[in-house]
DOKOLBA-483521 format. One record per residue (C-alpha): x, y, z; residue in three letters; chain. Coordinates in nm, 3 decimals. Example, Ala and Ser with C-alpha at 12.3 -4.5 7.8 and 13.67 -1.06 7.14 Angstrom:
# DOKOLBA-483521
{site {1.230; -0.450; 0.780}; 'Ala'; 'A'}
{site {1.367; -0.106; 0.714}; 'Ser'; 'A'}
//
This chain:
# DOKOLBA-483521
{site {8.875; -2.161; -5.710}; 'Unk'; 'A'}
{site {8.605; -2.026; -5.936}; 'Unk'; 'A'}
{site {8.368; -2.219; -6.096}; 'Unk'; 'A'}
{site {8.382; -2.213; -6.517}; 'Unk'; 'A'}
{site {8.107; -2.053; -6.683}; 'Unk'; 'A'}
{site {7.915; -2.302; -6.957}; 'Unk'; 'A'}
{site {7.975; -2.202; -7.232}; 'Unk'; 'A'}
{site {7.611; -2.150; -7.332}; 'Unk'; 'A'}
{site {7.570; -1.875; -7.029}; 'Unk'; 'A'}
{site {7.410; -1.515; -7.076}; 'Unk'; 'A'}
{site {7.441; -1.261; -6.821}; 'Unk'; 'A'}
{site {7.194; -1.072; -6.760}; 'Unk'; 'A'}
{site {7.284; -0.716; -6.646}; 'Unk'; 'A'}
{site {7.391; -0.767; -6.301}; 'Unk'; 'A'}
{site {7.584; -1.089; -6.356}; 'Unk'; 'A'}
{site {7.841; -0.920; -6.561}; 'Unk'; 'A'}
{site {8.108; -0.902; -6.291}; 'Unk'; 'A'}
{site {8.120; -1.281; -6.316}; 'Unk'; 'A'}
{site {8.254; -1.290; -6.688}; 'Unk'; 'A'}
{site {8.534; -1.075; -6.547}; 'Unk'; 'A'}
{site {8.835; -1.158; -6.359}; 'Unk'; 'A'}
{site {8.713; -1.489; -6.094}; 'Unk'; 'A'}
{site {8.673; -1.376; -5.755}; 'Unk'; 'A'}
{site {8.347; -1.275; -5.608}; 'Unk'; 'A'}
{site {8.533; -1.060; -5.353}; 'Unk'; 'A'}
{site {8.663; -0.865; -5.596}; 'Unk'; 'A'}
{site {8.310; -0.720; -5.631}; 'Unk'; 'A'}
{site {8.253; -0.695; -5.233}; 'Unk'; 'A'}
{site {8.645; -0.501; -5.269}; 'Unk'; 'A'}
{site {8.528; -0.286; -5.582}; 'Unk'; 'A'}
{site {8.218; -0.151; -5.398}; 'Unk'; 'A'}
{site {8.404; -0.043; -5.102}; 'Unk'; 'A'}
{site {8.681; 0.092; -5.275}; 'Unk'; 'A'}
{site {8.415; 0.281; -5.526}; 'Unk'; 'A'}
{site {8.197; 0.407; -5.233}; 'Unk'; 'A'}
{site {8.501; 0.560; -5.055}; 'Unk'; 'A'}
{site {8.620; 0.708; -5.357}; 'Unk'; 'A'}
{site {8.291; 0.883; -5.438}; 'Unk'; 'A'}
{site {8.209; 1.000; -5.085}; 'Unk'; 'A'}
{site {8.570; 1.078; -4.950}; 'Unk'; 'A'}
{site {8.836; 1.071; -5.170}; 'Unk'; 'A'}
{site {8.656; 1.264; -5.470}; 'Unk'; 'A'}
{site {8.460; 1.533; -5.238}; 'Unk'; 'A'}
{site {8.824; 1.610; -5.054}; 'Unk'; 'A'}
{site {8.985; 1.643; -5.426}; 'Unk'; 'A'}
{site {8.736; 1.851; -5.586}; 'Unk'; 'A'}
{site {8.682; 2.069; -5.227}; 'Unk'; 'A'}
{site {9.000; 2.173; -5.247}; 'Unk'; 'A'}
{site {9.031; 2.250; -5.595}; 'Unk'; 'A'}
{site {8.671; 2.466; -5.578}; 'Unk'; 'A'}
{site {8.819; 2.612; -5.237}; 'Unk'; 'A'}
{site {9.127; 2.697; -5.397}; 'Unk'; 'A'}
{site {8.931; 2.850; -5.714}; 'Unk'; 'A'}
{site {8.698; 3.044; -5.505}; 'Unk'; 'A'}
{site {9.002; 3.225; -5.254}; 'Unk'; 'A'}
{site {9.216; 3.302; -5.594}; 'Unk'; 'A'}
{site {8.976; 3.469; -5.692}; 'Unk'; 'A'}
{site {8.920; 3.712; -5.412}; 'Unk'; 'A'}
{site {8.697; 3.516; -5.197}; 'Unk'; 'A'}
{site {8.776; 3.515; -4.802}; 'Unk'; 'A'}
{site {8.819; 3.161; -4.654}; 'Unk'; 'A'}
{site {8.509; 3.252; -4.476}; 'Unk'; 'A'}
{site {8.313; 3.346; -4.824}; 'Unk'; 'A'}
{site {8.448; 3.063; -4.959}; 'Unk'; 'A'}
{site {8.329; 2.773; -4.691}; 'Unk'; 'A'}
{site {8.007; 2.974; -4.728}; 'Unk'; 'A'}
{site {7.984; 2.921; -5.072}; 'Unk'; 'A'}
{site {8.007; 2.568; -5.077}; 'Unk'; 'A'}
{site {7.843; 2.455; -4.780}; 'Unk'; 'A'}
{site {7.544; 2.329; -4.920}; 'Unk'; 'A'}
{site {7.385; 2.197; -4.551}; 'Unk'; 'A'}
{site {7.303; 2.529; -4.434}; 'Unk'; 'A'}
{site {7.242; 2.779; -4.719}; 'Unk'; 'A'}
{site {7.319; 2.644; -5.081}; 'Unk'; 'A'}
{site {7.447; 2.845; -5.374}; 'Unk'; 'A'}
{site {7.453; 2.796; -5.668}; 'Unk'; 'A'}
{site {7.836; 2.760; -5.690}; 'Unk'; 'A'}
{site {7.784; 2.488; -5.400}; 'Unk'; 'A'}
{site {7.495; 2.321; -5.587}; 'Unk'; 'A'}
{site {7.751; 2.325; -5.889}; 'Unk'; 'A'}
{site {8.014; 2.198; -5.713}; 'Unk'; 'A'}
{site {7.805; 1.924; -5.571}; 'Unk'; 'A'}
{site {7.674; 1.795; -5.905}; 'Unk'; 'A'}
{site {8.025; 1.740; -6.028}; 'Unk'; 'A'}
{site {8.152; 1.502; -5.755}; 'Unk'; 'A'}
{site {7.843; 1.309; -5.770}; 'Unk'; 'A'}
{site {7.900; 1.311; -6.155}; 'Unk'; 'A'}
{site {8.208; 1.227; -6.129}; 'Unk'; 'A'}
{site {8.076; 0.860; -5.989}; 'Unk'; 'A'}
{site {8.122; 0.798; -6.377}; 'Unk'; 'A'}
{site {8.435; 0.776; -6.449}; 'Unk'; 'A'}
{site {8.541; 0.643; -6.110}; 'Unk'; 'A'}
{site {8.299; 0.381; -6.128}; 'Unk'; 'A'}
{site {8.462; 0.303; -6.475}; 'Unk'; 'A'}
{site {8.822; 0.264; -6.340}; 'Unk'; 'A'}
{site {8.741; 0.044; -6.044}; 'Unk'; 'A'}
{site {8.508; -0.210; -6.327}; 'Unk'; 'A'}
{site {8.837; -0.211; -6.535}; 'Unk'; 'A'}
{site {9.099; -0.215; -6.264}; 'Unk'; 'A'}
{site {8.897; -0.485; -6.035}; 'Unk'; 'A'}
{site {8.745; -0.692; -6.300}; 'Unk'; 'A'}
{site {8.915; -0.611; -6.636}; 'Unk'; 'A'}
{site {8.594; -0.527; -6.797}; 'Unk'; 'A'}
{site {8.538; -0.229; -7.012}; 'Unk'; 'A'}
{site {8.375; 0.034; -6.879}; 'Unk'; 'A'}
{site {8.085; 0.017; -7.151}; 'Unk'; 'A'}
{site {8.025; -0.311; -6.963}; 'Unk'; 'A'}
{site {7.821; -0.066; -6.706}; 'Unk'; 'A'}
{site {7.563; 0.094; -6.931}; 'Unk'; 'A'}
{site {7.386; -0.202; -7.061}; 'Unk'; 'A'}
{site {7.438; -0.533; -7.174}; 'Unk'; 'A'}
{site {7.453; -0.451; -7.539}; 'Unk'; 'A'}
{site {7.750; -0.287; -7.424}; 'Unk'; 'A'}
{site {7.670; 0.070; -7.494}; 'Unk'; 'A'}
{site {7.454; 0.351; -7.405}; 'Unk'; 'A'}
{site {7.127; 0.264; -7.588}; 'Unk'; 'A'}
{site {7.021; 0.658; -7.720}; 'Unk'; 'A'}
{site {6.732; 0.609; -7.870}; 'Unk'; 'A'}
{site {6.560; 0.402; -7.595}; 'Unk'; 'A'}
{site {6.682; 0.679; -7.323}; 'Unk'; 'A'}
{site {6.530; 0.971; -7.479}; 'Unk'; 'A'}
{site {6.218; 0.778; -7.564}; 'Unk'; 'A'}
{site {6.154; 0.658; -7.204}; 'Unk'; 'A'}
{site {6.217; 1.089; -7.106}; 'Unk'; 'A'}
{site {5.787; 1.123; -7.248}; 'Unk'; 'A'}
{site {5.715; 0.829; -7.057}; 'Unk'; 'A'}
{site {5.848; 0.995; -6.768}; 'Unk'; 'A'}
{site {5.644; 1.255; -6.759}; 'Unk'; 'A'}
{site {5.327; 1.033; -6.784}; 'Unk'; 'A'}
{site {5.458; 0.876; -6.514}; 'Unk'; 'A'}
{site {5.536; 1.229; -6.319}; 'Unk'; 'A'}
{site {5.144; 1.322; -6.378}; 'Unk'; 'A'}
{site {5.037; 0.980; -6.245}; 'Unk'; 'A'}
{site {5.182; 1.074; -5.934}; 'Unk'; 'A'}
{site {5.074; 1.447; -5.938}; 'Unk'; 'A'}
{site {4.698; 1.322; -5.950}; 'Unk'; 'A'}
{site {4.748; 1.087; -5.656}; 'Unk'; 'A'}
{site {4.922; 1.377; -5.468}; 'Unk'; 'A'}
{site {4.558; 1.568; -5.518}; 'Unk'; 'A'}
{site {4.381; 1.275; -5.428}; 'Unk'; 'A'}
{site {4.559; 1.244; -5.058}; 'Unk'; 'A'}
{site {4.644; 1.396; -4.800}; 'Unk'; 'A'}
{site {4.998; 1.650; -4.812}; 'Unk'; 'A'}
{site {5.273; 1.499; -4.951}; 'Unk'; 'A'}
{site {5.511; 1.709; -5.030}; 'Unk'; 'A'}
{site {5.884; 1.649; -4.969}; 'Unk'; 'A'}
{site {6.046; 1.907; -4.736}; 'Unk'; 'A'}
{site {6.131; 2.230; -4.938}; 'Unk'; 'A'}
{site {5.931; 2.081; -5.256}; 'Unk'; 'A'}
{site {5.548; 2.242; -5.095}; 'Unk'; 'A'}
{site {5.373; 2.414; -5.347}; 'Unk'; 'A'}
{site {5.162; 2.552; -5.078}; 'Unk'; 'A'}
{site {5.279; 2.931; -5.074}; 'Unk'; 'A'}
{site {5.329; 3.198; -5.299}; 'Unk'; 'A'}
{site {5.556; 3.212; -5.552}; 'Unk'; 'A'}
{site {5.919; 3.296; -5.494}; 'Unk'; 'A'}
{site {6.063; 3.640; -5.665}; 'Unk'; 'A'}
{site {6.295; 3.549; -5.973}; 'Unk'; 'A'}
{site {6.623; 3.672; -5.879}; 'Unk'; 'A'}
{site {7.003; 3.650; -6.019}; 'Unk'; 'A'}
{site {6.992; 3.372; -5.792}; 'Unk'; 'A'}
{site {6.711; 3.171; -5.928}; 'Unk'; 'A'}
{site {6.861; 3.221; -6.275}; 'Unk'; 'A'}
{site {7.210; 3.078; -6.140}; 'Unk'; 'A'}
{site {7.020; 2.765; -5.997}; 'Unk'; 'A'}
{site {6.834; 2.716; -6.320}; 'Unk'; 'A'}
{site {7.174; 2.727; -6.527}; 'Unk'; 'A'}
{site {7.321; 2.482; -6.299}; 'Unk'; 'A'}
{site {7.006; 2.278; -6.284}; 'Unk'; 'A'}
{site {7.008; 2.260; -6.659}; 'Unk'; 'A'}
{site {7.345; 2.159; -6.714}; 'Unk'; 'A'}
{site {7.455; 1.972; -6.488}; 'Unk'; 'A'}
{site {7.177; 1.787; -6.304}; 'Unk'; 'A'}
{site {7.129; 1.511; -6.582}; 'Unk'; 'A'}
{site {7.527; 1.449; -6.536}; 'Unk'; 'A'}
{site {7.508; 1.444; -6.142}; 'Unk'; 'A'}
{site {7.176; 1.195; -6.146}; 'Unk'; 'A'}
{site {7.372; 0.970; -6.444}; 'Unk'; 'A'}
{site {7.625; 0.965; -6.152}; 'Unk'; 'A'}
{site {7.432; 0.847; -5.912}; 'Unk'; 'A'}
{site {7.297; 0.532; -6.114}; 'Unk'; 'A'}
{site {7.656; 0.428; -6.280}; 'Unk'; 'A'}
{site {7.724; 0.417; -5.887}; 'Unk'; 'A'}
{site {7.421; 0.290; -5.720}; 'Unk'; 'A'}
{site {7.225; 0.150; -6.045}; 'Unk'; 'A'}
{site {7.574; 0.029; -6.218}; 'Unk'; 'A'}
{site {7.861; -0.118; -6.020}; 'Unk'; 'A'}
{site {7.678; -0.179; -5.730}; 'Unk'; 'A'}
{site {7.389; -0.379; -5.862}; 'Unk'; 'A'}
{site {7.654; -0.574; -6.089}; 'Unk'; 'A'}
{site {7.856; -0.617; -5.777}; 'Unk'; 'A'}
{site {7.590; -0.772; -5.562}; 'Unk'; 'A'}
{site {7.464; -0.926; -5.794}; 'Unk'; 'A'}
{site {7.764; -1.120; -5.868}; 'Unk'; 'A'}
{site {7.878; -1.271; -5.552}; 'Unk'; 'A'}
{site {7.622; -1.540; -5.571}; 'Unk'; 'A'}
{site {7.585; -1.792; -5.847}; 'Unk'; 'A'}
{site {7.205; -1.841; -5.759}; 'Unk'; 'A'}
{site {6.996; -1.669; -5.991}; 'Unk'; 'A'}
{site {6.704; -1.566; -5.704}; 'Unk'; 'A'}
{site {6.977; -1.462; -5.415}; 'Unk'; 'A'}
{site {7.159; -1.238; -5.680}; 'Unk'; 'A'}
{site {6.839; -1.091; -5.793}; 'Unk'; 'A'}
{site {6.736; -1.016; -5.474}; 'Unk'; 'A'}
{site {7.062; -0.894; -5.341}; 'Unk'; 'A'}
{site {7.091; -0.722; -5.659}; 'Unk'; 'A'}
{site {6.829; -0.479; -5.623}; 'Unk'; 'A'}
{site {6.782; -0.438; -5.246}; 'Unk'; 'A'}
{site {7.148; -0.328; -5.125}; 'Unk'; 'A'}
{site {7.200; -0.089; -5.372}; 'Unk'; 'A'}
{site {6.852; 0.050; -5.310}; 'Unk'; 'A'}
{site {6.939; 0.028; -4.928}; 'Unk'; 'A'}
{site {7.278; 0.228; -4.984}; 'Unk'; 'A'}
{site {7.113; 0.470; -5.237}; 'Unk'; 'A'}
{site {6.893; 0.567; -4.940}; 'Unk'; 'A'}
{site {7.134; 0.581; -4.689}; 'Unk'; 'A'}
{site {7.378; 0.824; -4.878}; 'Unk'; 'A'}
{site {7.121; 1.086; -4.882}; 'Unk'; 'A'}
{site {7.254; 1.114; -4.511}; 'Unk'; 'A'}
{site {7.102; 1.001; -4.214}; 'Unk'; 'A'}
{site {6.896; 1.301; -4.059}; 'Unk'; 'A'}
{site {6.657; 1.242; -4.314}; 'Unk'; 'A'}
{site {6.297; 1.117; -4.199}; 'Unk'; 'A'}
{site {6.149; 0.750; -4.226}; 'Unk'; 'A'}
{site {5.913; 0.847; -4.522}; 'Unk'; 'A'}
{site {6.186; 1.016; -4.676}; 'Unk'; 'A'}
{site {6.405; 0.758; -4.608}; 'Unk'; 'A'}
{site {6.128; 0.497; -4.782}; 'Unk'; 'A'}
{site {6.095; 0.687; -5.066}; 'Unk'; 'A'}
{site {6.425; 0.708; -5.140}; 'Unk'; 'A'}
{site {6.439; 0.310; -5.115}; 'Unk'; 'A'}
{site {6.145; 0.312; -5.251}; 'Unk'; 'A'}
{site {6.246; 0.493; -5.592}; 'Unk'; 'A'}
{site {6.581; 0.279; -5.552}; 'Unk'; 'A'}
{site {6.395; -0.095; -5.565}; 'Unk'; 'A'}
{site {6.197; 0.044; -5.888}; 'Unk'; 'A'}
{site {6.525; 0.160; -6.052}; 'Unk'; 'A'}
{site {6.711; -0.148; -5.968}; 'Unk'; 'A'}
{site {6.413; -0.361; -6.152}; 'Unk'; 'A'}
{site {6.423; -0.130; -6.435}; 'Unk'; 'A'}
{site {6.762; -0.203; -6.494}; 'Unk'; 'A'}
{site {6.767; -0.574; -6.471}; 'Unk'; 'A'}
{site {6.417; -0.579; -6.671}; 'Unk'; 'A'}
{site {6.558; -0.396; -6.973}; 'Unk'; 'A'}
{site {6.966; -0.496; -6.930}; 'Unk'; 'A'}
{site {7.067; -0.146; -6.878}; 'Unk'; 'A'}
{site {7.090; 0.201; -6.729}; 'Unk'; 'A'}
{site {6.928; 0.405; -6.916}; 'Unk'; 'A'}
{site {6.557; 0.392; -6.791}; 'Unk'; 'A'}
{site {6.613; 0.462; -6.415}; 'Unk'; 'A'}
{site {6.861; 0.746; -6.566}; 'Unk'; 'A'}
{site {6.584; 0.911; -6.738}; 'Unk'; 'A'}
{site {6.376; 0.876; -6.450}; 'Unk'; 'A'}
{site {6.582; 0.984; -6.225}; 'Unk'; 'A'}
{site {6.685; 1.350; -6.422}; 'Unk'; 'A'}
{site {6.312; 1.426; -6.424}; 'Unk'; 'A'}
{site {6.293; 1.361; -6.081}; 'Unk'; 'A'}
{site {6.530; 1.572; -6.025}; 'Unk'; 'A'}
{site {6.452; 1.830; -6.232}; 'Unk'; 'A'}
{site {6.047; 1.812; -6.079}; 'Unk'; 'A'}
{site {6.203; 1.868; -5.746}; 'Unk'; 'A'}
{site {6.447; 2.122; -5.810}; 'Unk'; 'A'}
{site {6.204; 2.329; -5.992}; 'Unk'; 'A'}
{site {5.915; 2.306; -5.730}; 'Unk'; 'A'}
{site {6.156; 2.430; -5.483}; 'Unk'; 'A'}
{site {6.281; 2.707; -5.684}; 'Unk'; 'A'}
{site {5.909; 2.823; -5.717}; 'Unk'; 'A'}
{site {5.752; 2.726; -5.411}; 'Unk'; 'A'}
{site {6.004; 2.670; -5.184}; 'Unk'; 'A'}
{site {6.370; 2.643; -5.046}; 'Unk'; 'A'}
{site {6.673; 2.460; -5.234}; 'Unk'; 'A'}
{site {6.856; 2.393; -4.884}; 'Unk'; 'A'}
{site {6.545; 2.213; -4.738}; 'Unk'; 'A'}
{site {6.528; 2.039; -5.108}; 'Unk'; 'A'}
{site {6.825; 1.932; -5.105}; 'Unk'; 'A'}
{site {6.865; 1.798; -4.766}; 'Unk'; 'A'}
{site {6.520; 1.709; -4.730}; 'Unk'; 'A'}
{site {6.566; 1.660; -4.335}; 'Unk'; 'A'}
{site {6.229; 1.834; -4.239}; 'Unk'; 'A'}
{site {5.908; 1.645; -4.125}; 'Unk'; 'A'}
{site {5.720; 1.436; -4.421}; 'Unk'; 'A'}
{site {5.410; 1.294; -4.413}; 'Unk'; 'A'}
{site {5.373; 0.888; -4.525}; 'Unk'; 'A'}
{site {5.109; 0.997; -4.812}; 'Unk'; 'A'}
{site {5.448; 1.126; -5.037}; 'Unk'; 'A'}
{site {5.470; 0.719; -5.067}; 'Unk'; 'A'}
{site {5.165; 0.679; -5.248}; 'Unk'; 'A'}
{site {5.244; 0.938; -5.478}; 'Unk'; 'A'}
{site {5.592; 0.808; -5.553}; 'Unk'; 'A'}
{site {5.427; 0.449; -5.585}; 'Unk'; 'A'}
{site {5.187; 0.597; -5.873}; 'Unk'; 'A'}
{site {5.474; 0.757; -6.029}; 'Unk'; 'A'}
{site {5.733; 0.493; -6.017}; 'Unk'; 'A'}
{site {5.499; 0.189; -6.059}; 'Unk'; 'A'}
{site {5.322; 0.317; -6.332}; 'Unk'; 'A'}
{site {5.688; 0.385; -6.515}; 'Unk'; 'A'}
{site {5.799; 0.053; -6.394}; 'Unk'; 'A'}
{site {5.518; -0.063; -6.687}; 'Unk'; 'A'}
{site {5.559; 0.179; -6.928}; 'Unk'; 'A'}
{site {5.919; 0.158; -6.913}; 'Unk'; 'A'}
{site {5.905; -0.225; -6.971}; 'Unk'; 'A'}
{site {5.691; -0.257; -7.253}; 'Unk'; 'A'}
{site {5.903; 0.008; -7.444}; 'Unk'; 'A'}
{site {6.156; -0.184; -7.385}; 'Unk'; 'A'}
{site {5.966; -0.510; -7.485}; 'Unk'; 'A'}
{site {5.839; -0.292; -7.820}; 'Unk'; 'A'}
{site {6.196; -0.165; -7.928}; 'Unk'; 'A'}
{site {6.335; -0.531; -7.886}; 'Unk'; 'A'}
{site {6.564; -0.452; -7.654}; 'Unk'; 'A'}
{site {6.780; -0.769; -7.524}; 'Unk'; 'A'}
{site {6.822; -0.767; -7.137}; 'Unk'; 'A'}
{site {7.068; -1.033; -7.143}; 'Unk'; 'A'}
{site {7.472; -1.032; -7.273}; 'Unk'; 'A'}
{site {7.595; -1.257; -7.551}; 'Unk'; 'A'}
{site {7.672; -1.618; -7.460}; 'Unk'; 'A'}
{site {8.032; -1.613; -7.276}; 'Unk'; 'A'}
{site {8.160; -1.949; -7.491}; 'Unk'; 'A'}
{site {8.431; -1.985; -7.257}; 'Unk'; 'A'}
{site {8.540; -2.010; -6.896}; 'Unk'; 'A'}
{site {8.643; -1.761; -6.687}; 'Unk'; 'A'}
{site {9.015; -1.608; -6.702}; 'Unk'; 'A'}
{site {9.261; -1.807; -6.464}; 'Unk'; 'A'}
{site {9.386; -1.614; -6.213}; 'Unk'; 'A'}
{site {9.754; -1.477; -6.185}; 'Unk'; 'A'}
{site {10.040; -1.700; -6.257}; 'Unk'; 'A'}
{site {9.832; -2.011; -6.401}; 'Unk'; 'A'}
{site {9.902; -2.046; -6.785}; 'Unk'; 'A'}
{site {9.640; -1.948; -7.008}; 'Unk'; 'A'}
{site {9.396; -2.183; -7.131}; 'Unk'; 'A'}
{site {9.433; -2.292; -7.512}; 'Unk'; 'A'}
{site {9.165; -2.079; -7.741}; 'Unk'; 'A'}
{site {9.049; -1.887; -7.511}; 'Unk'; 'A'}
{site {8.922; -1.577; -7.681}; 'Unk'; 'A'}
{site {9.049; -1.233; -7.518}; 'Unk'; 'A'}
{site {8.873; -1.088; -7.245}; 'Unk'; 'A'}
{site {8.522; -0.846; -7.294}; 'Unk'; 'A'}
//
């Protein structure tokens, strides 16, 4: 049975689950059910919708695969394609929050609940401080570029090509990283960090899985440095989150990332070894992505400390909803 809330307890951003429907394996059910709808159920949906697009329209089924195979020669239309099912982590992760919990999905972008504008687009600047704090460690040391990201050769022609990948880089890049933390950043830190009703296990938990996970879906031929960095940027994001009591930080950092990466390669080097990054990598990339993600870690909090930003819900002033079939409790006020 779960245990009530005090009345006189705030959530902080990844203890929201627990204000939600009692059960803490609802949340261990939620993230497995959200992680196979992202990675299996969504990508077989929208494949076969883009598939179908792609052959009405006078593409051969060979063309087609082609097209949106983005493991052995991306296109655009692939790239496209592939930014829309990892956007698409929004919504779903906003259905399984309701459906599992009975929380509204607002409950996922902060704890205020809402998408805090004005502190997003102020921490994009502060992202690019960050970016060049990492760019003047990567002169300092040894290579560390990220495979397909060198900026060691010439630059590459600007073709009908490169202006397709810079539409779809535009446009839908900020929607496919958003995706990625409402999944990662979102449910799965709230889920974690639910299941436990010690403060320093569901911290922990809280931040490492997620960032464990986040690294892990970026497939498994990667490199160990790659790999690290990955979990690397994932542990920084996860703090962010907790520190200020929402997404919107480690979602500005992560579009610029994104953007930095996807725009080196487009200049310097290849969007297919970008994108998979499965190539050799040399450990000094971590000190660089240290500098950049350490020095936003600080910059990031004290904005958030200057604009007054809460990083904690409102008190809950009740106990949690009974489960099925009990009555209701007298006065209880409806759920968040």
């Amino acid at each position: 049975m779960a245990t009530a809330l005090p009345p006189d307890f705030r959530p902080r951003y990844h203890e929201l689950h627990r204000v939600g429907r009692p059960g803490w394996w609802r949340s261990l059910v939620g993230a497995v059910v959200l992680l196979l709808l992202v990675f299996v159920v969504v990508p077989a949906v929208a494949g076969l919708v883009a598939f179908g697009v792609l052959t009405a329209t006078g593409s051969t089924v060979d063309e087609a695969t082609r097209i949106l195979d983005v493991t052995s020669g991306v296109t655009p239309a692939g790239l496209a394609s592939l930014n829309i099912i990892l956007g698409l982590a929004i919504p779903t992760s906003w259905l399984v929050v309701w459906l599992m919990h009975r929380l509204k999905p607002r409950w996922l972008s902060s704890v205020m609940p809402r998408i805090r504008w004005r502190f997003l687009l102020a921490c994009l600047p502060i992202s690019v401080v960050a970016l060049v704090a990492s760019l003047v460690v990567a002169m300092l040391v040894p290579s560390a570029d990220v495979a397909g990201t060198s900026t060691a050769g010439s630059l590459n022609e600007f073709t009908t090509t490169t202006r397709d990948f810079l539409l779809v880089i535009a446009l839908l890049t900020p929607f496919q990283a958003a995706g990625e933390e409402y999944l990662f950043r979102g449910y799965l830190t709230q889920a974690f960090g639910s299941m436990f009703a010690n403060r320093r296990v569901s911290l922990v938990l809280a931040v490492l899985v997620p960032s464990l996970l986040f690294a892990l879906a970026h497939g498994l031929g990667q490199s160990v440095p790659v790999f690290f960095d990955r979990f690397a940027f994932g542990v920084v994001a996860g703090i962010l989150v907790i520190r200020t009591g929402g997404l919107e930080a480690a979602i500005a950092m992560h579009v610029l990332n994104n953007f930095v990466a996807y725009g080196l390669a487009l200049s310097f080097g290849d969007m297919t070894e970008a994108l998979n990054a499965s190539g050799p990598s040399s450990w000094w990339m971590i000190a660089s992505t240290l500098a950049q993600s350490l020095t936003y870690l600080a910059l990031a909090s004290w904005l958030a400390k200057a604009m007054h930003l809460v990083d904690s819900g409102p008190p809950v002033g009740r106990v949690l909803p009974p489960p099925p079939g009990h009555p209701e409790l007298v006065g209880q006020p409806p759920r968040v």
